[in-house]
PyMOL Python script that loads the backbone (N, CA, C, O; Angstrom):
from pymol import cmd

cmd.read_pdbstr("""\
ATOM      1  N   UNK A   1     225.226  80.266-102.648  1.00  0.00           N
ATOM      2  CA  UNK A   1     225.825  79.377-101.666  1.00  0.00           C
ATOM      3  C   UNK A   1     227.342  79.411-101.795  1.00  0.00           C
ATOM      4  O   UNK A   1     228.029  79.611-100.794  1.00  0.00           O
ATOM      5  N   UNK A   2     227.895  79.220-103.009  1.00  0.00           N
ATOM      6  CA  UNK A   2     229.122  79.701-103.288  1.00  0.00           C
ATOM      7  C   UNK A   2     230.047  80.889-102.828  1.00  0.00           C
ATOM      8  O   UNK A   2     231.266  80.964-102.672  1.00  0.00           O
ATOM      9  N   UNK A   3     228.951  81.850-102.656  1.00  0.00           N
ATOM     10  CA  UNK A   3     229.753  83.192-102.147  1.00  0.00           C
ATOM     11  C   UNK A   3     229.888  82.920-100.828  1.00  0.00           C
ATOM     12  O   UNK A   3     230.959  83.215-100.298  1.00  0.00           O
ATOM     13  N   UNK A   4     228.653  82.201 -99.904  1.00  0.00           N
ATOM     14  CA  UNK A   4     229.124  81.762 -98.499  1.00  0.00           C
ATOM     15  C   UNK A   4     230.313  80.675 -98.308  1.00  0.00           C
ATOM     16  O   UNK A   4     231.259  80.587 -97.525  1.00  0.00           O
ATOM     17  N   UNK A   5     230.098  80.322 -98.790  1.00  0.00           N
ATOM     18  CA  UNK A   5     231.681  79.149 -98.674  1.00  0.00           C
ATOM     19  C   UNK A   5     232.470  80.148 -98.782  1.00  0.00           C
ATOM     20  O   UNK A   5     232.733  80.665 -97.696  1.00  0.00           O
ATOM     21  N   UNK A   6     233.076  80.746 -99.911  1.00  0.00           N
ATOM     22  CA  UNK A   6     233.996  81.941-100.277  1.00  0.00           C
ATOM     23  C   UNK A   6     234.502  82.366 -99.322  1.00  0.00           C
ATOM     24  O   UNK A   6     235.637  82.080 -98.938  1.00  0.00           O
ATOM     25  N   UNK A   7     233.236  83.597 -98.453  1.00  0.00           N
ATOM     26  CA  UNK A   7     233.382  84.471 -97.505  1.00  0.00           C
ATOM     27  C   UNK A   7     233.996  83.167 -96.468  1.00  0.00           C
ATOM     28  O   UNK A   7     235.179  83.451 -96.280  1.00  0.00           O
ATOM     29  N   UNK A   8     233.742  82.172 -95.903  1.00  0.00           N
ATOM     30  CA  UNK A   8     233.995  81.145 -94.664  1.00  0.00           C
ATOM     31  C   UNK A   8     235.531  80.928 -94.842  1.00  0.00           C
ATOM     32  O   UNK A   8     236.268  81.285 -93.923  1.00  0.00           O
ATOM     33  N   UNK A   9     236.163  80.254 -96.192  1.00  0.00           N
ATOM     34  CA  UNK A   9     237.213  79.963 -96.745  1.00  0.00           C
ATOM     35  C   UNK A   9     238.331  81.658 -96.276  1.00  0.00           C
ATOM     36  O   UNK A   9     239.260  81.939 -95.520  1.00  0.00           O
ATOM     37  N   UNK A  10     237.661  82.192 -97.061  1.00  0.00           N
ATOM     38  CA  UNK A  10     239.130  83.665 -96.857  1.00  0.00           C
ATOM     39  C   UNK A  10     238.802  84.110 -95.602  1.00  0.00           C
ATOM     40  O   UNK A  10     239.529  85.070 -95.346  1.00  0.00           O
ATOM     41  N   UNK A  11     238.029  83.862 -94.669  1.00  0.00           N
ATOM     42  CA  UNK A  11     238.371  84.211 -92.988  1.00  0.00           C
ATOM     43  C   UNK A  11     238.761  83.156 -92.238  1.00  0.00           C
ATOM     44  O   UNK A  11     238.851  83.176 -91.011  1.00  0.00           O
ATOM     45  N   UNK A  12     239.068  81.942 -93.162  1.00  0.00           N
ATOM     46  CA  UNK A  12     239.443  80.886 -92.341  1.00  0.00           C
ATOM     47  C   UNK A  12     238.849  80.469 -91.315  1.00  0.00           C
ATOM     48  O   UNK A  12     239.388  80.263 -90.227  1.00  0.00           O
ATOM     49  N   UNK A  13     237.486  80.285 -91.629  1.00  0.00           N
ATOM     50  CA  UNK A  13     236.659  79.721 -90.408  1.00  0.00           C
ATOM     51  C   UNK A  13     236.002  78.330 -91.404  1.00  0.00           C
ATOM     52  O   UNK A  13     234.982  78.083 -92.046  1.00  0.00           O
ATOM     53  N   UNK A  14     237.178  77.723 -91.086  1.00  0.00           N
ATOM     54  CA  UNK A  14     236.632  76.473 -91.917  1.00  0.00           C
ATOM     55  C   UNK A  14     235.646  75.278 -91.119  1.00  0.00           C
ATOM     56  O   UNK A  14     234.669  74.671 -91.559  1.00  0.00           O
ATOM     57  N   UNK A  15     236.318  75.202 -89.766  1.00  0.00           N
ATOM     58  CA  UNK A  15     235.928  74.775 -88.889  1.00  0.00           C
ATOM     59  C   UNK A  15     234.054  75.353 -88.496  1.00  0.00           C
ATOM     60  O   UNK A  15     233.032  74.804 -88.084  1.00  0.00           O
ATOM     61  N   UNK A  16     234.356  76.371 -88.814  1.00  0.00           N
ATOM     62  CA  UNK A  16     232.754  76.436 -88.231  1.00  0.00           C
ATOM     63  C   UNK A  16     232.113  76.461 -89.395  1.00  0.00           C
ATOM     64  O   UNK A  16     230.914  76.632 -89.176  1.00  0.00           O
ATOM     65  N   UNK A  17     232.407  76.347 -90.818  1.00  0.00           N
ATOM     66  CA  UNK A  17     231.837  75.715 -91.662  1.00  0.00           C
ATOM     67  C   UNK A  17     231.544  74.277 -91.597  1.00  0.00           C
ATOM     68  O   UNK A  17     230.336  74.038 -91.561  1.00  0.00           O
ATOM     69  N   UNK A  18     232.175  73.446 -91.578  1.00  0.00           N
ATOM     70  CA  UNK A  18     231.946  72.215 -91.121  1.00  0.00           C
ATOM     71  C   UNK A  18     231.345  71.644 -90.212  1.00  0.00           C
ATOM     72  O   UNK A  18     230.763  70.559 -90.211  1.00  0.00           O
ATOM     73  N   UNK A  19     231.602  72.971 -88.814  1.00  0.00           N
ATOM     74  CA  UNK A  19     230.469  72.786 -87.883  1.00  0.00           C
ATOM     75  C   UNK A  19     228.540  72.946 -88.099  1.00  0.00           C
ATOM     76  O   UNK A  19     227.576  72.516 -87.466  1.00  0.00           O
ATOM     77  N   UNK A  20     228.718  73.803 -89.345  1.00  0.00           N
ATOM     78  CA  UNK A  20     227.475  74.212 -89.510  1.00  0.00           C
ATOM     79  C   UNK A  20     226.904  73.145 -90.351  1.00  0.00           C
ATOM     80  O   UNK A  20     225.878  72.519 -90.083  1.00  0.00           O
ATOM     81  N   UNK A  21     227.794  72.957 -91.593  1.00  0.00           N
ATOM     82  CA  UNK A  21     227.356  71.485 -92.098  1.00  0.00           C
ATOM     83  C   UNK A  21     226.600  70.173 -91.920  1.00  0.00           C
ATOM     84  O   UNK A  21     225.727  69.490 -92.454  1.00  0.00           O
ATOM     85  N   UNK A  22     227.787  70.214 -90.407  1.00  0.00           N
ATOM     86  CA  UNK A  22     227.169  68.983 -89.723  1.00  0.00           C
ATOM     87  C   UNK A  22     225.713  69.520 -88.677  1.00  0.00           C
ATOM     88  O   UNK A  22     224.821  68.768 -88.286  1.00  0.00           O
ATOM     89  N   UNK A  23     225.794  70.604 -88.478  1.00  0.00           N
ATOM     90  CA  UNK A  23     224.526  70.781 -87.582  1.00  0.00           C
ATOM     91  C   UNK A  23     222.984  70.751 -88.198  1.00  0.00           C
ATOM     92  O   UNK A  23     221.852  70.794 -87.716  1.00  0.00           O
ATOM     93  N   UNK A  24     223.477  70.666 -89.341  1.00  0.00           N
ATOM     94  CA  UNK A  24     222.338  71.045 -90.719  1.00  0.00           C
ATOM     95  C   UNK A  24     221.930  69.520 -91.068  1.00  0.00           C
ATOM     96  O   UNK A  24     220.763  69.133 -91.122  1.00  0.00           O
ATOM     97  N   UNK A  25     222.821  68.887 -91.248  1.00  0.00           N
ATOM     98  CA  UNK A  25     222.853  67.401 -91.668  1.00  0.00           C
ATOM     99  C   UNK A  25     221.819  66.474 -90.583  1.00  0.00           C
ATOM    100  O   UNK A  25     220.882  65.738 -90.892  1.00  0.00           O
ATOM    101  N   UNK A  26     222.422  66.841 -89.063  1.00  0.00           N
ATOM    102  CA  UNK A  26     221.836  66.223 -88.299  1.00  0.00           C
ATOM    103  C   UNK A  26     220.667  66.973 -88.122  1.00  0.00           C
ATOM    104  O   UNK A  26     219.751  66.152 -88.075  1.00  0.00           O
ATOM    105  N   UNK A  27     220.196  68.177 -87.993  1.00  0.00           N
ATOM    106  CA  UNK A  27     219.046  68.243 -88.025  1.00  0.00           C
ATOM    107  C   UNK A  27     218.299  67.747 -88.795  1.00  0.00           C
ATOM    108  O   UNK A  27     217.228  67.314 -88.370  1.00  0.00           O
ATOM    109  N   UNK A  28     218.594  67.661 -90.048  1.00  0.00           N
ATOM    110  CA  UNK A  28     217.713  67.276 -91.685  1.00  0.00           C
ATOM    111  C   UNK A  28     217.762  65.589 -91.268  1.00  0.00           C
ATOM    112  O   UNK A  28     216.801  64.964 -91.716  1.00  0.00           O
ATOM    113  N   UNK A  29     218.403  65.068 -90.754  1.00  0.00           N
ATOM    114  CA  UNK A  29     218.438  62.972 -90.438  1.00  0.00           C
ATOM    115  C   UNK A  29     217.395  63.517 -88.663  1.00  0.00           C
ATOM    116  O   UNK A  29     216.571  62.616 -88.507  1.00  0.00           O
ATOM    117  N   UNK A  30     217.279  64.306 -87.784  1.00  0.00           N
ATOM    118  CA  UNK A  30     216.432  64.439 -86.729  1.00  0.00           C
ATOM    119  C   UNK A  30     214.776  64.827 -87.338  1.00  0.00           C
ATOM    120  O   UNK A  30     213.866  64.055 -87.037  1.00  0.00           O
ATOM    121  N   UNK A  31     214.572  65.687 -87.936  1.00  0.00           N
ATOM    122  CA  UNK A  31     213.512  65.549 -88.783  1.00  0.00           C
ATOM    123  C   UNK A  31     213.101  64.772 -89.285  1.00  0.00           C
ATOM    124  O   UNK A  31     212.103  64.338 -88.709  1.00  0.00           O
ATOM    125  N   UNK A  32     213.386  64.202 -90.304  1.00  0.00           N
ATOM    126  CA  UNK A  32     213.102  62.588 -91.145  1.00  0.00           C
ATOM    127  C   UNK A  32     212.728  61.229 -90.020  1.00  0.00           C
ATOM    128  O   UNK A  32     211.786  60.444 -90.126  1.00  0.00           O
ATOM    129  N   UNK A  33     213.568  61.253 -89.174  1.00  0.00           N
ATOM    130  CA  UNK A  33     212.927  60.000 -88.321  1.00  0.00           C
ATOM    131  C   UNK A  33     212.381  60.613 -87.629  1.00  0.00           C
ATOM    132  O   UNK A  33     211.884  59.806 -86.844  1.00  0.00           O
ATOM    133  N   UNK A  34     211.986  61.971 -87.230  1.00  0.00           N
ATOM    134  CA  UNK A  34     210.499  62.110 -86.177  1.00  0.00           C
ATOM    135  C   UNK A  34     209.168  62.233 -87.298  1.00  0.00           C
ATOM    136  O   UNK A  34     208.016  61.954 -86.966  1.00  0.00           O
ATOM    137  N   UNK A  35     209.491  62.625 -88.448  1.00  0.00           N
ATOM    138  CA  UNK A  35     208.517  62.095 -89.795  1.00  0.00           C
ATOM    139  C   UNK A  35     208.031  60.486 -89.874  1.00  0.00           C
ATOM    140  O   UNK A  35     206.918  60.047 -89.585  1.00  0.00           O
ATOM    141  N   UNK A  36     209.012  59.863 -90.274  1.00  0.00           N
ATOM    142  CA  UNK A  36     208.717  58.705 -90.347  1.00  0.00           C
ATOM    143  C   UNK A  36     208.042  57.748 -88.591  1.00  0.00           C
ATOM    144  O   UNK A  36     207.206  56.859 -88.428  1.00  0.00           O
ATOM    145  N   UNK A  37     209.148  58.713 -87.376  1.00  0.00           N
ATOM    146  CA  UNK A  37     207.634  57.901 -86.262  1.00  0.00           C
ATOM    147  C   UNK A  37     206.663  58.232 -86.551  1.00  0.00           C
ATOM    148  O   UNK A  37     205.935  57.240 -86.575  1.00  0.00           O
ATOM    149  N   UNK A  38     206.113  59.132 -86.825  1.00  0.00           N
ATOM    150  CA  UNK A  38     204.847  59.645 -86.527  1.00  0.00           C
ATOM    151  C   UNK A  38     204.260  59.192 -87.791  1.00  0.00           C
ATOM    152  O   UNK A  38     203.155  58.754 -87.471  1.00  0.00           O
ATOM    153  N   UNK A  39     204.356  59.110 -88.605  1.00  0.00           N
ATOM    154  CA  UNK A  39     203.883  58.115 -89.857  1.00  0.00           C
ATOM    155  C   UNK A  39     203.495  56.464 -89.244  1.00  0.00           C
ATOM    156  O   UNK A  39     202.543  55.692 -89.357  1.00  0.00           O
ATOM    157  N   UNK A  40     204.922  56.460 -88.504  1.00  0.00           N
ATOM    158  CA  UNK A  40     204.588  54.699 -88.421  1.00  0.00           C
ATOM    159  C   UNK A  40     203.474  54.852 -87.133  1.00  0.00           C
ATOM    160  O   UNK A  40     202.646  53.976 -86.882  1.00  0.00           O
ATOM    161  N   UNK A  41     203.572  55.813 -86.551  1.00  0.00           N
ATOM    162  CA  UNK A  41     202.495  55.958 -85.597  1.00  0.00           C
ATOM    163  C   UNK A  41     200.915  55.954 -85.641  1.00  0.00           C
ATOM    164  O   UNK A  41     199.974  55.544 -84.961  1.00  0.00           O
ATOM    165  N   UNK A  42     201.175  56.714 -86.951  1.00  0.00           N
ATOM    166  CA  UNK A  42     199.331  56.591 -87.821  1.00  0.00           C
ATOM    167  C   UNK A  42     199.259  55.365 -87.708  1.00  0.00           C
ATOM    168  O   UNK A  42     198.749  54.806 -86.737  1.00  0.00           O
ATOM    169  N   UNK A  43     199.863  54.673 -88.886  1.00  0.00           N
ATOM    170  CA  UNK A  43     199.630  53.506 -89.099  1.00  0.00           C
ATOM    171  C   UNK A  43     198.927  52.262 -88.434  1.00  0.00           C
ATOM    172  O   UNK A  43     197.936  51.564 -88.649  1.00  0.00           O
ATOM    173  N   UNK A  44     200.380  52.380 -87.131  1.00  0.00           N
ATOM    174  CA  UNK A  44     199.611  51.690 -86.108  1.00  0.00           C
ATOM    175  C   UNK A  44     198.446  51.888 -85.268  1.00  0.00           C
ATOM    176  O   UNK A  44     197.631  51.159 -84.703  1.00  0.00           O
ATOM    177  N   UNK A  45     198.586  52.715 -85.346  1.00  0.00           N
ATOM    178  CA  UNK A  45     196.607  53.196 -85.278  1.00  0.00           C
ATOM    179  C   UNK A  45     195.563  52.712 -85.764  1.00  0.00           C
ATOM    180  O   UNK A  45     194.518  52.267 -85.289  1.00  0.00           O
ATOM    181  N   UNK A  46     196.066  52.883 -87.005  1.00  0.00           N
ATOM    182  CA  UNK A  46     194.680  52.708 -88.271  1.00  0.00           C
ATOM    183  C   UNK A  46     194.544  51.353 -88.081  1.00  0.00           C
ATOM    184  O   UNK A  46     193.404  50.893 -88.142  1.00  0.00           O
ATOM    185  N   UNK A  47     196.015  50.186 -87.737  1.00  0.00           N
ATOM    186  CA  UNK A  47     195.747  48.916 -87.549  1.00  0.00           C
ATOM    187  C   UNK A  47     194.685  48.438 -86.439  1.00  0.00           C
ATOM    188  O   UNK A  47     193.663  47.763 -86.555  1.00  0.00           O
ATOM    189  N   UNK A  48     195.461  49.192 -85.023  1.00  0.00           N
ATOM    190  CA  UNK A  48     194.753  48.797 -83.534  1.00  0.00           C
ATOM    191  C   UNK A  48     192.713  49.097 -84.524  1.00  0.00           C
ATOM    192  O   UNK A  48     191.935  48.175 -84.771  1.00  0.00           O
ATOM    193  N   UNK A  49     192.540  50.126 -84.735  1.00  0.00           N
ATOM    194  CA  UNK A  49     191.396  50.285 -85.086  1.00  0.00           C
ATOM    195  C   UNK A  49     190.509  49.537 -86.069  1.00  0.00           C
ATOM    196  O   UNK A  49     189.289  49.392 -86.133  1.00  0.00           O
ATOM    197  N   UNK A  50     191.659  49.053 -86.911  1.00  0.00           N
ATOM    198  CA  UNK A  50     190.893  47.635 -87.641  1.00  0.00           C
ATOM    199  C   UNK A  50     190.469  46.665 -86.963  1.00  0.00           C
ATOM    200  O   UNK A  50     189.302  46.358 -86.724  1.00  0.00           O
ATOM    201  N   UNK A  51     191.658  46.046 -86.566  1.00  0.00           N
ATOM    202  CA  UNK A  51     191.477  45.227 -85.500  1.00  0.00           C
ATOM    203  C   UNK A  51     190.589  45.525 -84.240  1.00  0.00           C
ATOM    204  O   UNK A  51     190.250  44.601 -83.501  1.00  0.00           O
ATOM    205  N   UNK A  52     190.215  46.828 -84.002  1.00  0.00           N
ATOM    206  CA  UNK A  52     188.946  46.352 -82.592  1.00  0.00           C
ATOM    207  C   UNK A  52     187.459  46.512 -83.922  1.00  0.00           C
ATOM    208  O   UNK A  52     186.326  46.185 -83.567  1.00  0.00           O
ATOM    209  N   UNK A  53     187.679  46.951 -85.135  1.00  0.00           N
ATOM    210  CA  UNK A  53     186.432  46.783 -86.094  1.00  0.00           C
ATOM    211  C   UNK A  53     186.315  45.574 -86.273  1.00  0.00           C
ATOM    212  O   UNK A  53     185.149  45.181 -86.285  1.00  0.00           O
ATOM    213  N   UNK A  54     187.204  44.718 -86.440  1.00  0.00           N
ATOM    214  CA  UNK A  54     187.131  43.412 -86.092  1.00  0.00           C
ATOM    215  C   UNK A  54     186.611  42.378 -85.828  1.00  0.00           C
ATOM    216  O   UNK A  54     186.083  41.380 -86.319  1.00  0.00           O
ATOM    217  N   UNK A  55     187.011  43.064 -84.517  1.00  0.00           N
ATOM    218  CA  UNK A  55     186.864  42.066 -83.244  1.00  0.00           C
ATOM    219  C   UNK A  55     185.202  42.512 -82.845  1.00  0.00           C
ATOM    220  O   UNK A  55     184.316  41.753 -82.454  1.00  0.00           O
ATOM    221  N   UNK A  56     185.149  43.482 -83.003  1.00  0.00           N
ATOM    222  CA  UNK A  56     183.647  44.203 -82.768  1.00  0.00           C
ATOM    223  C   UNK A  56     182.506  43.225 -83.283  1.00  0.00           C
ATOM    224  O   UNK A  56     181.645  42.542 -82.728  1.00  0.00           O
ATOM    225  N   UNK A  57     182.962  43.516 -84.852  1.00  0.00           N
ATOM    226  CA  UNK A  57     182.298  42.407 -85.772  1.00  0.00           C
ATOM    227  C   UNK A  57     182.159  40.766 -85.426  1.00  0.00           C
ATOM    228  O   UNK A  57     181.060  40.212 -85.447  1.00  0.00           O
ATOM    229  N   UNK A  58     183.273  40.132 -85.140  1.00  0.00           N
ATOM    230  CA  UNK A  58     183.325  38.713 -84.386  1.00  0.00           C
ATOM    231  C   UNK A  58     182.192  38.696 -83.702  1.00  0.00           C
ATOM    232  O   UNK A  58     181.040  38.445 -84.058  1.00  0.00           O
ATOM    233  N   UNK A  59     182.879  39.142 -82.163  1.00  0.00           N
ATOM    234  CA  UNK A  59     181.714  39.145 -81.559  1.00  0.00           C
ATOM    235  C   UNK A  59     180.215  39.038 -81.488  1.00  0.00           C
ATOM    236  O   UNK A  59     179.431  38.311 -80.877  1.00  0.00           O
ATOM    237  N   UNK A  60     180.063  40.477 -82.717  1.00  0.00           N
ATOM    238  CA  UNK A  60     178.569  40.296 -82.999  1.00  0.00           C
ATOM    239  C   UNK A  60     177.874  39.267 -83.341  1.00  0.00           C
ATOM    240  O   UNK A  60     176.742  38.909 -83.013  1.00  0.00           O
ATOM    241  N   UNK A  61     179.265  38.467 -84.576  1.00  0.00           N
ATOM    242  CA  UNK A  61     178.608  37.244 -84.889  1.00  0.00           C
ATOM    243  C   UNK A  61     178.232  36.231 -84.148  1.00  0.00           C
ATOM    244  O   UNK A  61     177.219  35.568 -84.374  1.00  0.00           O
ATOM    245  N   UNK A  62     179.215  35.992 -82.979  1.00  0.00           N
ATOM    246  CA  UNK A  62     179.213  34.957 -82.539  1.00  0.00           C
ATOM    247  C   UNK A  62     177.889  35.115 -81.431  1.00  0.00           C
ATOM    248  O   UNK A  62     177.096  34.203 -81.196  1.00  0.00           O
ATOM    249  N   UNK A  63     177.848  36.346 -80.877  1.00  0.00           N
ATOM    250  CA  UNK A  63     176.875  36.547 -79.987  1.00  0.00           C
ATOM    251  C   UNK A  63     175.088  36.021 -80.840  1.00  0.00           C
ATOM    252  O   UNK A  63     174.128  35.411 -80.367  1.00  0.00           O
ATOM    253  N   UNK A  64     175.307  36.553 -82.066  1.00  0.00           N
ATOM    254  CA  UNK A  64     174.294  36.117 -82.586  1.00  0.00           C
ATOM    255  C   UNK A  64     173.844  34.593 -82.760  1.00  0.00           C
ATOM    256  O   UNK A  64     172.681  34.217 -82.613  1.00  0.00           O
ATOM    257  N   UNK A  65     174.823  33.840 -83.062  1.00  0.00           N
ATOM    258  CA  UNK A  65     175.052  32.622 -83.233  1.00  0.00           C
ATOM    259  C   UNK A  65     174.746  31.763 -82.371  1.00  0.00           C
ATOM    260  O   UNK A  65     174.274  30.638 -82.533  1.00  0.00           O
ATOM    261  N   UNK A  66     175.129  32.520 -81.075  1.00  0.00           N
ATOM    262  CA  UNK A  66     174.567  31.600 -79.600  1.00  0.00           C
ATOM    263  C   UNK A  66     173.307  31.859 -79.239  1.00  0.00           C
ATOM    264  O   UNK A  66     172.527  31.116 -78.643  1.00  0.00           O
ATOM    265  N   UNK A  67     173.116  33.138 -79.699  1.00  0.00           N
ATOM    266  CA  UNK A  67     171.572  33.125 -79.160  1.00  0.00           C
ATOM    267  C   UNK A  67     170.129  33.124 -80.234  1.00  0.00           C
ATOM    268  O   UNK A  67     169.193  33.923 -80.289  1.00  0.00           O
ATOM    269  N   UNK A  68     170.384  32.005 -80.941  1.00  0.00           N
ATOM    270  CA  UNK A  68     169.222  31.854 -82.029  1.00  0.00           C
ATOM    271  C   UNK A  68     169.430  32.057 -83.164  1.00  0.00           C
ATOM    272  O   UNK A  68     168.646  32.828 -83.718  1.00  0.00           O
ATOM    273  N   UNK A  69     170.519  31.481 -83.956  1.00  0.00           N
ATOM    274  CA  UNK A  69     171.042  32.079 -85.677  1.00  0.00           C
ATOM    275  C   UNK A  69     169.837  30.980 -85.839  1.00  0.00           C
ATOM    276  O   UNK A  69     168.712  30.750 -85.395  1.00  0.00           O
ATOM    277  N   UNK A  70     171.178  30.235 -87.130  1.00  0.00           N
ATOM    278  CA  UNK A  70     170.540  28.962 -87.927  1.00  0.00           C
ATOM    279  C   UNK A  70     171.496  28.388 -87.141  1.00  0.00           C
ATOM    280  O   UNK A  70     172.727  28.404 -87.112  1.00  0.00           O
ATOM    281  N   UNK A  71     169.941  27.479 -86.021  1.00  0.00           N
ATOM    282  CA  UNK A  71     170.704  25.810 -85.641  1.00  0.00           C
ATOM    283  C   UNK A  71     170.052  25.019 -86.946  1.00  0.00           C
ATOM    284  O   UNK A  71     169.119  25.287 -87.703  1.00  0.00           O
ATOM    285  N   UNK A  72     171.006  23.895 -86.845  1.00  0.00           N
ATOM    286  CA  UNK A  72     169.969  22.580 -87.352  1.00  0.00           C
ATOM    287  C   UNK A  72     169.455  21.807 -86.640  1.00  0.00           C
ATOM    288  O   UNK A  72     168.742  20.918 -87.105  1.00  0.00           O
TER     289      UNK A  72
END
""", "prot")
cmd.dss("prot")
cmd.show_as("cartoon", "prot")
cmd.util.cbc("prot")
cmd.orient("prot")
């Protein structure tokens, strides 16, 4: 990596060193948060899907409940 700096430095293209820097940087921070949506994206998934296992479950109970559990 050293020898590339080197070579950038003695042709005086410092500028497009820095340009490249930064193009590298922001790609590597554009990656990471389309990682982390799509992570938080599972997630919220796995929640919605608890939640209709849920609600699925409720239901069942309650449906049961109205139509002949244990009255007293």
């Amino acid at each position: 990596m050293s020898d590339l700096i080197k070579i950038f430095t003695e042709r005086g293209d410092l500028a497009h060193l820095a340009l490249l820097l930064w193009a590298a940087a922001a790609s590597a921070g554009l990656w990471f948060a389309l990682r982390e949506m799509a992570a938080a994206s599972r997630r919220f998934d796995d929640f919605v899907h608890a939640l209709e296992l849920f609600n699925r479950r409720a239901r069942r109970r309650r449906d049961r409940d109205d139509n002949g559990g244990d009255h007293d």
